[in-house]
N, C-alpha and C positions, 0 to 999 in steps of 0.2 A: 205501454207505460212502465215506468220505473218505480219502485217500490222506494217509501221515504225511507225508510233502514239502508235500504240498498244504497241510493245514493249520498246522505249521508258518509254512508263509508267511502264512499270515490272521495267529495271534496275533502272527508280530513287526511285520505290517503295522498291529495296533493300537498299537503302542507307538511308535513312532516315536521317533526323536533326542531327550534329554533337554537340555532348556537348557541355557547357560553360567554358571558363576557364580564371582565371585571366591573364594578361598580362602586364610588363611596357610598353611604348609607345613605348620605340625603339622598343619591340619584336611586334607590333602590326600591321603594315605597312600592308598594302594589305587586313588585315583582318576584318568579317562583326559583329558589335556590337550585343552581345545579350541581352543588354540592354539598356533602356534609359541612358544617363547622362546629371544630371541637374547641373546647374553652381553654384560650391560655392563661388562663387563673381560675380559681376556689370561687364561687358565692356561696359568703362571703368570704374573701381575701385573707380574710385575718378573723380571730373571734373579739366581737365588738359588743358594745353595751345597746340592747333594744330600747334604754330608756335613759332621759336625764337622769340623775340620780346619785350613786355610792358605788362605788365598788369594793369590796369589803372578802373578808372568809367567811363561808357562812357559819362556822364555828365561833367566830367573835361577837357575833349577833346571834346568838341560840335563844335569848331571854330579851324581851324587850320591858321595859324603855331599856336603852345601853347610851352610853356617851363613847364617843371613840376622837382621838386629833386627825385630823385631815392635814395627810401627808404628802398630797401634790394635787395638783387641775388638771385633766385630762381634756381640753377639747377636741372634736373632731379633726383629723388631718393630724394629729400629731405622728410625728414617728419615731420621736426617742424617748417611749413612756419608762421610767423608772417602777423596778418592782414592786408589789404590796408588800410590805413590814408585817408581820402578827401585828394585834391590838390596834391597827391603824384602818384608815381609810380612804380611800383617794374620789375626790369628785369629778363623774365622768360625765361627757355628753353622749345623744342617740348620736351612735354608729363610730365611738371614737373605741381607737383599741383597748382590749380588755388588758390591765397590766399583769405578767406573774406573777401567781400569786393566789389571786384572786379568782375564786368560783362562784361567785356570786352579784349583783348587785340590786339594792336598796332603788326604790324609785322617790327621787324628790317628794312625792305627797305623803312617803312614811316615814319622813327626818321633820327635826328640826335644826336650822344652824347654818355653817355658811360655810369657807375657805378655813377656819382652822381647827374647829369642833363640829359635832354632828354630834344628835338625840336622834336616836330610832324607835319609831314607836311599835315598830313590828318586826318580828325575826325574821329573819330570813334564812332560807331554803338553798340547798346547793343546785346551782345550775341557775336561776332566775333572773329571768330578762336577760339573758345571754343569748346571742345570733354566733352560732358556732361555725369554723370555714369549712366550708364544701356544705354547709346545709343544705344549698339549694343545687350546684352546682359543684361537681369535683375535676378542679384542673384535667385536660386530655381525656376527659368524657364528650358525646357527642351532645350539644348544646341545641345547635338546629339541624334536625335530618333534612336531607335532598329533597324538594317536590314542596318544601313548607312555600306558603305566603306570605311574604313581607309586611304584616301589617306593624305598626306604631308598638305594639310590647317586642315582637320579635327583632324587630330593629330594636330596638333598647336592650335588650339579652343581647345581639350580636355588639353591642356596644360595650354590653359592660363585662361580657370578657374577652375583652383586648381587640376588637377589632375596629380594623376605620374601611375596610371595604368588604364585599362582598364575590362569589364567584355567581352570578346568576341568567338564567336564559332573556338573552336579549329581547327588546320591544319588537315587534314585526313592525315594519314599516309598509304603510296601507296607502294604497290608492283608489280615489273613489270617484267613479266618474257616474254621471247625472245626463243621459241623453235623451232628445227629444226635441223639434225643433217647436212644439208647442210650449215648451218650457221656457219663461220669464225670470229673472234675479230680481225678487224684490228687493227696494223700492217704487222699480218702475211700473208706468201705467199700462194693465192690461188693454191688450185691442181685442175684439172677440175671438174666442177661440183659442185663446190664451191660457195657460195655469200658470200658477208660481211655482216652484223648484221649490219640492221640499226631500224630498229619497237621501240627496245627498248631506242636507242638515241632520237627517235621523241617521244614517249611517257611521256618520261620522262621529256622532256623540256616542252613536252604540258604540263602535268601534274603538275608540279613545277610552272610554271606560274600563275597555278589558285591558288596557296599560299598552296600547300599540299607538305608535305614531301616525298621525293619519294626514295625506297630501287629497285637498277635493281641485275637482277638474267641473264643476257645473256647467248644465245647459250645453252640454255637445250634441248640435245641430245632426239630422240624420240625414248626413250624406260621409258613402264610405271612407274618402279620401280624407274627407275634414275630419272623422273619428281618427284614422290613422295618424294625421298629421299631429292631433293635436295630442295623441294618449301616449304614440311610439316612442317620444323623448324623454318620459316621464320613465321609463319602463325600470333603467338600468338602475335606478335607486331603489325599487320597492321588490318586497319579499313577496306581496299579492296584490292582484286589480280586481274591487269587484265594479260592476258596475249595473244601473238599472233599468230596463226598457231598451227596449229593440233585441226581443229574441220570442216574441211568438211566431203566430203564421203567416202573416197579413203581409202587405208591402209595405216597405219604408222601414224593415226591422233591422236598422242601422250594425250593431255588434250582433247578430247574426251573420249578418254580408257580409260584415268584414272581416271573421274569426273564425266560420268555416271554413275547411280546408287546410287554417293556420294550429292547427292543434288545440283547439278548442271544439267538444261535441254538444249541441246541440237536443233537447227531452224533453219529457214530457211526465211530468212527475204526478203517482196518483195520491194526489193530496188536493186538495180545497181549502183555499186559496192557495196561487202559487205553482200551476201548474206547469208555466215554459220555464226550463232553467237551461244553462248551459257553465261547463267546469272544462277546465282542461291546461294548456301550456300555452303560452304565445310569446314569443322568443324567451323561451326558460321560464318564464313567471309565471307561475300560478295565476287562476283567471276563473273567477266566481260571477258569472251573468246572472242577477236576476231578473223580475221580469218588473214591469215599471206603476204598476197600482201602488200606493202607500203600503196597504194591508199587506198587500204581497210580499214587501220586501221585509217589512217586521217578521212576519209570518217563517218568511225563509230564513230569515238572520238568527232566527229561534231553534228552529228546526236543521240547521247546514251549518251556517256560518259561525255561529257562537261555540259551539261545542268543539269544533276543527280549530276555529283561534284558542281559543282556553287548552287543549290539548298543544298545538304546536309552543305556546308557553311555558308548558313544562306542569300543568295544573295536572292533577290526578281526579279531581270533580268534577267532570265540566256538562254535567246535567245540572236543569232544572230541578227543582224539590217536586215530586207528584204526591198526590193524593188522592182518593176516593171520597166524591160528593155527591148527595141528590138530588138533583133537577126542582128548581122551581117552575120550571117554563120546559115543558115539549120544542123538542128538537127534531128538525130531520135533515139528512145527506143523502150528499150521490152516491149512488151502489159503487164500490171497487174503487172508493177515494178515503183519505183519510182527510176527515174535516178538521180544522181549527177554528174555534171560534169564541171570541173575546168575552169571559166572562168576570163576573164581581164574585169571589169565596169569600163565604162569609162564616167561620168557627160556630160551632155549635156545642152549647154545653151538653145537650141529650143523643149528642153521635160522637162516634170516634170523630168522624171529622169535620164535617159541615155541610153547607148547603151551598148550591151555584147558580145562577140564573144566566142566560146570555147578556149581552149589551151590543142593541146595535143587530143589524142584519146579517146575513154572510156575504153581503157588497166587499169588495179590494179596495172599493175605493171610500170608506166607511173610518177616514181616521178618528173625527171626534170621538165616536164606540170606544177608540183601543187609549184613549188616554184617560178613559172612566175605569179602564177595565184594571182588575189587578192578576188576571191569573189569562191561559188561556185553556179553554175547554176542547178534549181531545175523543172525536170518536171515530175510532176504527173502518177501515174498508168493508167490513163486514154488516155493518150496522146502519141502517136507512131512517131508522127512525128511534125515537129515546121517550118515554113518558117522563111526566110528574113524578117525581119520587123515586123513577129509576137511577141507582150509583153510576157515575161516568167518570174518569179521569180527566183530572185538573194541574196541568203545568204551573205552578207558581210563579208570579214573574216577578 
């Protein structure tokens, strides 16, 4: 058998780094920059007033009350402000330029008055409520480093110095195929011996999350020719195939028979659940077989699959958050496998970290368990059995 670390590193060594490619912003959401971007402008731009208000010297407002004449309007967007006068004042709005002149401004609730006169009820200080340029941001400094994630602020900073696109590593385009000729598309009526096709709905949603495009192929019947026929044509457009069922021991192990030999190898992984898998090449494409239980392919998509897509993205994090819990509920494993098994973490104010109980049994095929569950519970090859109150390691999911 194959050590989960070990293989792990095979399938993210099939994927390898996903291209660069341009992007406008809206197309960019989710995804990881493959480049630096440096700001072609100051935040702020120009020094502007932080507040409705006065713009004033603070030397003419040393004593309050004061009366001063209001010597121009300054709203936002202007761009031909005329300078402050001594003895004067100009009323400005948030974010409109600060005129020369002027080192200060008055916030509306410590005036009285309007467009030609102003009473200040309070002095004012040099520098106040002034947003200076480059405060945040100094033109040809690095704005967003390489490897960031695209979320909703970081597109807005790549917006607001000067950009309308992005350089970022491209979506991988996913193909996901679902075989098994007991497998049904619901809405139709099961006959006995039937199940509904769900691997490739969970797959898919997993996969799309991590910001890749995903093409599903469901319900491919186990027989070789028809897997070839129907997966082969699909090939030339996708970055990876994974697909689920038909790679244990038994007969009828469809993408087994038909991808041994073809560059794809075939294992046997020591982990619980999740033992048959198969990784390799099949005309150039990367090719992630897992094995076909629900549990199983969560289980592998956790442990293989996620960590190698988030890495060929260009992500520098592509683990789950772990932690140290203690057992509500006695556990046990098979010797020289590394279990997973679906548990509820629950914080604890009197521990560093909390507490875990299982949910559900160590069955693959035990979904309802992994949609109660928020983490999954992880014990070592080494370890057959776990008490009450002993610390185990907890995936967060």
């Amino acid at each position: 058998m194959i050590s989960v670390d070990d293989y792990r590193d095979r399938v993210a060594g099939l994927l390898g780094t996903a291209s660069a490619t341009t992007l406008p912003l809206a197309a960019a959401a989710g995804l990881v920059l493959a480049e630096d971007v440096r700001a072609g402008v100051s935040l702020p731009p120009f020094d502007n007033s932080a507040m409705d208000g006065y713009a004033v010297r603070a030397a003419d407002v040393e004593t309050a009350p004061v009366t001063l004449p209001v010597a121009d309007d300054i709203p936002a967007g202007r761009v031909d402000v005329r300078p402050l006068e001594p003895g004067t004042a100009h009323r400005i709005m948030t974010g409109a330029p600060l005129p020369p002149g002027a080192d200060a401004v008055v916030m509306v609730e410590d005036s009285y008055g309007g467009t030609e006169t102003v009473t200040f009820s309070a002095a004012a200080r040099e520098g106040a409520h002034i947003r200076h340029i480059g405060e945040d941001v100094v033109a040809g400094d690095v704005a967003l480093h390489a490897g960031t994630v695209l979320g909703h602020s970081q597109l807005g900073l790549a917006a607001a110095v000067g950009l309308a696109e992005v350089k970022v590593h491209r979506p991988l385009r996913v193909l996901v195929a679902s075989t098994g000729t007991e497998l049904i598309d619901a809405p139709a009526p099961l006959r006995h011996g039937q199940i509904y096709e769900s691997n490739s709905v969970m797959l898919a949603a997993a996969i799309r999350d991590l910001g890749c495009e995903v093409e599903v192929v469901r319900s491919v019947v186990d027989d070789v020719e028809e897997f070839r026929k129907v997966i082969e044509p699909k090939l030339a457009g996708a970055d990876l195939l994974v697909t689920s069922g038909g790679v244990s021991a038994g007969a009828y192990e469809v993408v087994k028979d038909a991808l041994t030999g073809q560059g794809v190898e075939f294992a046997k992984i020591a982990m619980q659940p999740g033992g048959p898998q198969g990784s390799g090449r099949w005309h150039g494409v990367p090719v992630v077989a897992l094995p076909g239980n629900p549990v199983s392919v969560l289980v592998s998509f956790e442990a293989f699959l996620r960590p190698a897509i988030l890495a060929a993205l260009g992500h520098t994090d592509v683990s789950r958050r772990r932690v140290r819990a203690r057992l509500t509920e006695a556990m046990s494993s098979p010797a020289g496998r590394r279990q997973y098994r679906r548990g509820v973490f629950t914080p604890s104010d009197r521990e560093v970290t909390g507490v875990v109980g299982p949910r559900g049994g160590p069955g693959s095929h035990l979904l309802a368990a992994f949609t109660q569950a928020n983490c999954l519970i992880v014990l070592p090859e080494d370890v057959t059995t776990a008490a009450v109150g002993e610390e185990v390691d907890v995936l967060l999911l």
